[in-house]
C-alpha positions, 0 to 999 in steps of 0.5 A, a space after each residue: 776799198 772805195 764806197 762807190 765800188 759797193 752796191 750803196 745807192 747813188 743818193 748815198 754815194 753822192 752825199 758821202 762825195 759831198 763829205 769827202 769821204 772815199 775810202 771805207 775803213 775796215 769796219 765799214 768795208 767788211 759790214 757794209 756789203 753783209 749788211 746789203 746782203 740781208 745778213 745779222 751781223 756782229 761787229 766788234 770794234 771800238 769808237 772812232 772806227 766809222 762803225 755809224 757809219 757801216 750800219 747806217 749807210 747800208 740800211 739808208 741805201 735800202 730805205 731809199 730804194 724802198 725795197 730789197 731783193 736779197 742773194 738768198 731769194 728774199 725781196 723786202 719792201 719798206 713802207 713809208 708808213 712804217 717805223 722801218 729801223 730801230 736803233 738803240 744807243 746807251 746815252 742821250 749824246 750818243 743817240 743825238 749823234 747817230 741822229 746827226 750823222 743819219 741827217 748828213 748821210 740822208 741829205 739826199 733822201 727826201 722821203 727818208 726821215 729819223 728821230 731821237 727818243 730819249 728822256 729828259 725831255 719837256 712835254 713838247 718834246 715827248 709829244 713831238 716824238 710821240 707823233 713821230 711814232 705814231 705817223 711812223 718815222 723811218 729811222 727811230 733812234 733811242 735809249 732803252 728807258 725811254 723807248 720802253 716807255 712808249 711801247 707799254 704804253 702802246 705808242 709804238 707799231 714794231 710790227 713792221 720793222 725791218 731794221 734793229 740794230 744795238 749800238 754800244 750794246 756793252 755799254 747798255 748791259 754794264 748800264 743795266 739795260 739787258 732786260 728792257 732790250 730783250 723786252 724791245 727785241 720780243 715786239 720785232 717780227 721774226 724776219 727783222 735783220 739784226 746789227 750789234 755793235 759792242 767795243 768789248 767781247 765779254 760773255 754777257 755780249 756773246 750770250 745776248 748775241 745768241 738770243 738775238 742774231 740768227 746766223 751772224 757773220 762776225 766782224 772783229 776789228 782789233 782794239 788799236 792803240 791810242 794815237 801817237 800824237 798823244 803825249 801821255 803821263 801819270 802821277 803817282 799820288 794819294 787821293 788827296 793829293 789830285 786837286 793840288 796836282 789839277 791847281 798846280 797844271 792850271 796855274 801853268 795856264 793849260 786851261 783851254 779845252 780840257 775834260 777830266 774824266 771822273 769814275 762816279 757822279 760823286 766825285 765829278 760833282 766834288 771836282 766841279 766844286 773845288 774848280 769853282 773854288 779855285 776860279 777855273 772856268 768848268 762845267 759838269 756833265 753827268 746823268 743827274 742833269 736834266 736833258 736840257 742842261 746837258 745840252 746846255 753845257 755841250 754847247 757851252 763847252 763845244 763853244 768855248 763859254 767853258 774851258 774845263 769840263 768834267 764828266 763821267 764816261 758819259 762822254 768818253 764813247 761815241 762823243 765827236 769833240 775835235 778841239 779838246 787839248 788834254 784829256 786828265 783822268 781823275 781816277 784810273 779806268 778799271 779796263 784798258 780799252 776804256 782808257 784808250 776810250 778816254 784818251 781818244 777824245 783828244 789828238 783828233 782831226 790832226 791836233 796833238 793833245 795830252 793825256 794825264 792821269 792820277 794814280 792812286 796806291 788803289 789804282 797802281 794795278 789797274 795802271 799797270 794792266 793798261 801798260 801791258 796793254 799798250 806794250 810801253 811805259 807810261 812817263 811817270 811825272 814828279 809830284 809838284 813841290 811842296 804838296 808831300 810824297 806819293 806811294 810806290 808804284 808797285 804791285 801788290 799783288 804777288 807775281 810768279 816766274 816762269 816756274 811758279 814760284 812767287 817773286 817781288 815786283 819792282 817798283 818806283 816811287 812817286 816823288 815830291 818836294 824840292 829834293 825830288 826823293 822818293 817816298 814810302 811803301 804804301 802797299 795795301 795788307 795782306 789781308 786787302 788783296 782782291 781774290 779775284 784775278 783781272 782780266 789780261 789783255 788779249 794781244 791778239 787785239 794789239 794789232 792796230 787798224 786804221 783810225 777813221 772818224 766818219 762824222 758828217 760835216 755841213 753840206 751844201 745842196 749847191 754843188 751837188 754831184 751829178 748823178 754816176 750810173 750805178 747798179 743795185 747789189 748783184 742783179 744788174 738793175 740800176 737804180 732809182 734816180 
């Protein structure tokens, strides 16, 4: 479906034209025309699948008109005076992009402005926003924390907002954001149309879904497999022996565009500094750095100046870098769609790229999940000469057979050394096995869906398109020109 066949005003039709963007993705073909409707939607889906774009587009078209007359007989109006819509996002990146996106959606709406709010800021910066707040900013793009700081202290009028939408909202409940966004969500006037996006279904999202949303529509797209493009590969190995394995990788010289993702800000820190150690040129991303240092190295890294970064999952959702060439992942992410999150910031815009990761005797069943998963065998790479023997890679958790009965896995051994021989059981004792059982992928998310990557791109008033006659929703009224 073409985006000029929806009732998107032509002002958003003609900045989408400049972008060369045509057709919807099925996100944005099932939300778009919901949320022109007045409807609260719920979509799952996960990053690269142009869900900024399903909610922004919509809500911009509306804001432009400046009003909305809605199938059920409800006509809104939206005061240029007002903060009209709130968005909320968990990081400060993620927020700086929406940002991004909404000044190359909103190219042609003059009277439409935005701003992002986040911490981390110096006070020319807070009082630059709280200006924006006070005057009343169409478009407010913030994180939670922040956010709440202006409305205890009053710098906020929620009183008129029409829009609210929680992007990322599992990544906000698993960063501990849940009361602060029910807190925002009781200033909002009963009448405010609600949006939430989340990559994962878990119960804690199903519950805020059912305290926020009236009537939802839901919109599921599946979680599709990562690009085929991506070579992927593992090493099964102890903890000690990652960074031997990272020195030998980079002495091959596979140095240029590279993030290791990291599961705690520890260890990325620890990372960082055995890279300096060895000479490689790296950076680190993580939320102990300050807003402006953050910036700073994205920068830095998006420019070239760095050639490693390594970072924590700060940087695995919603983050558009189209040049990285290898993706590593220090240690196994605990949810198969994380690493799919993980490996997706490399292999975009047409490139290939690589995805390695280091699996320890810890991790082997987590590995084995994202397998599952992905319905295929991850190609497991012989440990580099010299630095010992890995653990076999086999569950250890026993599995049963059709028929209940417990049964033995089977296993491979990770191998070192001239010889390539395999090492030794290292399975964990009996008495270490978890309790709980994990999370089993759904297959009826392997249903793989379109890849799409809705960023804006520099655009240019110069050649601007000339204006189509179009009808606004479903009345036969044209609209503004």
């Amino acid at each position: 479906m073409k985006f000029e066949e929806t009732y998107l005003n032509d002002n958003i039709l003609d900045a989408l034209y400049d972008m060369r963007f045509e057709e919807m993705t099925p996100i944005q073909e099932k939300c778009i025309p919901e949320i022109l409707d007045g409807r609260d939607v719920l979509g799952v889906a996960q990053t690269g699948t142009g869900k900024t774009a399903a909610y922004l587009l919509p809500m911009l078209s509306m804001l432009d008109d400046g009003y909305a007359d809605f199938p059920d007989g409800r006509h809104y109006e939206f005061p240029s005076d007002a903060i009209n819509c709130v968005i909320m996002a968990p990081t400060r990146e993620l927020a700086q992009q929406i940002d991004q996106a909404m000044q190359g959606f909103g190219y042609y709406l003059p009277d439409v402005n935005s701003v992002a709010v986040y911490g981390g800021n110096d006070g020319n910066r807070y009082y630059q926003e709280l200006n924006a707040l006070k005057t009343g900013a169409s478009v407010i793009i913030a994180t939670p924390g922040r956010f709440i700081s202006h409305l205890t202290m009053g710098n906020v009028d929620m009183s008129r907002v029409s829009f609210f939408v929680l992007d990322e909202a599992d990544r906000m409940l698993d960063m501990g954001f849940s009361d602060d966004i029910l807190k925002i969500a009781s200033y909002l006037p009963k009448t405010c149309q609600t949006v939430m996006f989340s990559a994962t279904m878990p119960d804690k999202i199903e519950q805020l879904a059912k305290t926020l949303l009236k009537n939802p529509v839901e919109v599921k797209i599946a979680v599709s497999k990562p690009a085929e493009k991506i070579q992927q590969s593992a090493y099964i190995c102890h903890e000690p022996q990652k960074l031997k394995i990272i020195e030998e990788m980079f002495k091959q010289g596979d140095l240029s565009r590279v993030i290791i993702f990291a599961g705690k800000i520890n260890k990325v820190k620890d990372v960082y500094h055995a890279l300096l150690r060895l000479k490689i040129n790296a950076g680190q991303m993580h939320s102990d750095l300050t807003q402006a240092e953050r910036d700073e190295m994205m920068f830095r890294f998006k420019s070239g100046q760095v050639d490693v970064l390594v970072a924590t999952d700060i940087l695995s959702r919603g983050i558009d870098i189209d040049d990285i060439a290898m993706v590593v992942n220090y240690d196994v992410p605990r949810d198969a769609e994380d690493y799919v999150h993980r490996i997706g910031r490399t292999a975009r815009a047409e490139r290939d790229g690589k995805a390695v990761t280091f699996v320890n005797e810890d991790d082997i069943r987590y590995f084995m999940q994202i397998e599952r998963f992905l319905e295929r065998e991850v190609q497991k790479m012989p440990l580099p000469e010299g630095i010992g023997e890995g653990p076999e890679y086999k569950s250890n958790r026993p599995q049963r057979d059709g028929k209940g009965r417990k049964r033995g896995g089977h296993g491979r051994k990770g191998r070192g050394g001239r010889n390539g021989k395999g090492g030794k059981h290292s399975d964990m004792p009996a008495q270490n096995k978890p309790k709980t059982a994990q999370n089993k992928p759904n297959p009826a998310q392997n249903k793989p869906t379109k890849p799409a990557h809705n960023e804006p791109k520099d655009l240019s008033k110069g050649n601007a398109p000339k204006k189509k006659p179009h009808y606004h929703r479903k009345h036969g009224t044209t609209n503004k020109s």
